[in-house]
N, C-alpha and C positions, 0 to 999 in steps of 0.2 A: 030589504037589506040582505038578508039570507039570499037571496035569491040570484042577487048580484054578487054574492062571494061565492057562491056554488059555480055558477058562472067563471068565474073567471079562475076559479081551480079545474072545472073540467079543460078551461081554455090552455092553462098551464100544462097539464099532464098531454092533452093532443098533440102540442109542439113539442114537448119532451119525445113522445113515441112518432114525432114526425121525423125529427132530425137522429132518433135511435135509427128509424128504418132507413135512410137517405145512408149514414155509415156504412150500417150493413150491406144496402149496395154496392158503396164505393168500396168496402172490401174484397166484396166479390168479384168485381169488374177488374182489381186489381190482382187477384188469385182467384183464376180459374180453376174449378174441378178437377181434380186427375181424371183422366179417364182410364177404362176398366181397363186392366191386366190383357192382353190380348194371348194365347194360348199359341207356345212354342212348339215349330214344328220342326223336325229333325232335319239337316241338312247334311248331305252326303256329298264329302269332296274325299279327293284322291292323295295321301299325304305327298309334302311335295319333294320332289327326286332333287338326292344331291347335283351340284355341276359338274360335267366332267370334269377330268384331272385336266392340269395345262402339259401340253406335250412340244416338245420341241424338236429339230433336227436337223443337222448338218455340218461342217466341219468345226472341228472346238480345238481354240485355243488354250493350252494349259498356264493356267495362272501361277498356282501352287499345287500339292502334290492332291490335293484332294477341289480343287477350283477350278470350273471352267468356263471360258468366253464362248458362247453361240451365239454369234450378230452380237443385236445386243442388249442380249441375258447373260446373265453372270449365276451360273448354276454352284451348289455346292455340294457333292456326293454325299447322296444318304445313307446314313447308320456306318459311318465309318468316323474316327476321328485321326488325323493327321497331325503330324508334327510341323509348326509353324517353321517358316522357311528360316530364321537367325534360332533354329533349336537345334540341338544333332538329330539327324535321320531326316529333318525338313529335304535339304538337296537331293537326297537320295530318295525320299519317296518322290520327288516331283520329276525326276530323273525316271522312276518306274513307269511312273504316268506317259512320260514322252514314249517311254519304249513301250506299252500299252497301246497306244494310238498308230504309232507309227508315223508313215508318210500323209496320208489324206486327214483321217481323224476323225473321221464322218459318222456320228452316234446320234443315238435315236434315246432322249432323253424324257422321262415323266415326272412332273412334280409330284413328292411324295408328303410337305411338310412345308411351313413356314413357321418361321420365330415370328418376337414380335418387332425386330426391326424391318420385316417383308422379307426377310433371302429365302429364298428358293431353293429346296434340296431336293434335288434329285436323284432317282436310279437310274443311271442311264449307261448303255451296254453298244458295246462294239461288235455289232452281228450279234452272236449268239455269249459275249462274253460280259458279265455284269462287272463293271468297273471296280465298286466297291468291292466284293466278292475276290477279284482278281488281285486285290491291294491286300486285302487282309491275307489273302493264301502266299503273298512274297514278304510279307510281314513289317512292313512298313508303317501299318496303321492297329490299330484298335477298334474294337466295336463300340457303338456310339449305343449303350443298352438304352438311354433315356429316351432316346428317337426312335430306333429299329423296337420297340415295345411300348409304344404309344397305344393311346386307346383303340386310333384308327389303324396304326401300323397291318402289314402283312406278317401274321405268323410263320408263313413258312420261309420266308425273305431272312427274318430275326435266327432260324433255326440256322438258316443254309449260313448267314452270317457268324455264326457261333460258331460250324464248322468247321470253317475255313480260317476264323482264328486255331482254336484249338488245335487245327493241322500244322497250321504254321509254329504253336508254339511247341508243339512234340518233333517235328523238323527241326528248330532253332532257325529259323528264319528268321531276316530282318534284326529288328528290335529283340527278339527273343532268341539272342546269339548265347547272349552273357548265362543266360537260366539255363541252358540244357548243360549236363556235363559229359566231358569225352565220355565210350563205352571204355571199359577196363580192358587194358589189354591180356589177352587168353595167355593160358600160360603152357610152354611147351608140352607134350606128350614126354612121358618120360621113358629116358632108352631105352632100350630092350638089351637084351645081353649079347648077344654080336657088337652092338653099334658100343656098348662097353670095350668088350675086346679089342675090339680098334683101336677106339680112342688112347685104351692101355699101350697097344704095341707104337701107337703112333709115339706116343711120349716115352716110351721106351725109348725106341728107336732115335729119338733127337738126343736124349741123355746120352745114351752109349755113344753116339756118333762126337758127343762132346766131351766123355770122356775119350776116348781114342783119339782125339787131335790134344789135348794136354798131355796124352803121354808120349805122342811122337815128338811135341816142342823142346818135353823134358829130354827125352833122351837125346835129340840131336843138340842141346845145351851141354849133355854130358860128354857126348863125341867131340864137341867141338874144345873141351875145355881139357880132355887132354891129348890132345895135338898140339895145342898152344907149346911152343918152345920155350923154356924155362930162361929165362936170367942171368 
């Protein structure tokens, strides 16, 4: 009887550590081993180069005094800001712009900047002549500091733009008519003593010459008054 209970507890504990290990497997089959860490090797790349700038060129349309049509891109002068065309100054800077270009118009334009509506600002120069540059020195416009002193902006672009305000506003150009004030007018040298004497004889001379006709009037009043024949 012993013998048959031992029995059938070893038989007990076999299946218990048969279907332990069958688990175990099926854990295993179901997560796999990481395998080992494999040992990084340095890789050497080239950082990657910005894109060129976008460039444009050819005859432009003047939109407003700082806006221009090429084909069709719609540029808007950088580091400058304009006065909208229903502001005052608007016609007369867009006027400058026409006289800037002239007859053909034909400019050689470089994106320098995009907002975040996409426009396009560009430097863009007639030969040798920078548009924006050319606006601020007849003073029409203002320097656009938030743009021309961006992070990527051109320092010396920002400096030369500063210039040519600040030239414009020591001229009174443009918009900077009202700020300058006339120079005071100098004030004569003072006579010398000849140009004295003159001026004494001159005014002499008108006096006497004015007393001398009242006393010819009076006396021919007196001549005439007694000739007069009595009553």
């Amino acid at each position: 009887m012993k013998t048959r209970h031992a029995l059938q507890s070893f038989a007990a504990a076999a299946s218990l550590t048969a279907l332990m290990t069958m688990a175990s497997l099926a854990a295993r089959a179901d997560n796999p081993p990481v395998p080992p860490a494999m040992p990084a090797t340095p890789v050497e790349t080239a950082p990657l180069a910005p894109p060129p700038p976008q460039e444009f060129e050819g005859s432009a349309i003047v939109l407003d005094g700082g806006t221009l049509q090429l084909g069709e891109e719609r540029l808007i002068l950088f580091g400058i800001q304009i006065p909208a065309m229903t502001a005052p100054g608007g016609i007369k800077a867009r006027l400058a712009l026409d006289g800037l270009l002239g007859g053909d118009g034909r400019v050689h334009c470089v994106v320098a900047a995009r907002d975040l509506q996409l426009h396009k600002f560009a430097v863009c120069r007639l030969g040798d002549i920078d548009l924006s540059e050319a606006l601020l020195l007849a003073g029409v416009g203002t320097v656009d500091r938030y743009a021309a002193r961006a992070k990527n902006a051109d320092p010396q672009l920002a400096e030369r733009y500063d210039q040519a305000e600040a030239e414009a506003r020591r001229m009174g150009n443009g918009l900077w008519a009202e700020f300058v004030k006339p120079p005071a007018a100098e004030k004569p040298p003072a006579p010398t003593f000849p140009q004295r004497l003159c001026h004494f004889l001159q005014v002499w001379q008108g006096g006497l010459g004015a007393l001398v006709g009242f006393l010819l009037v009076g006396i021919l009043l007196l001549v005439t008054r007694r000739r007069a024949p009595a009553k």
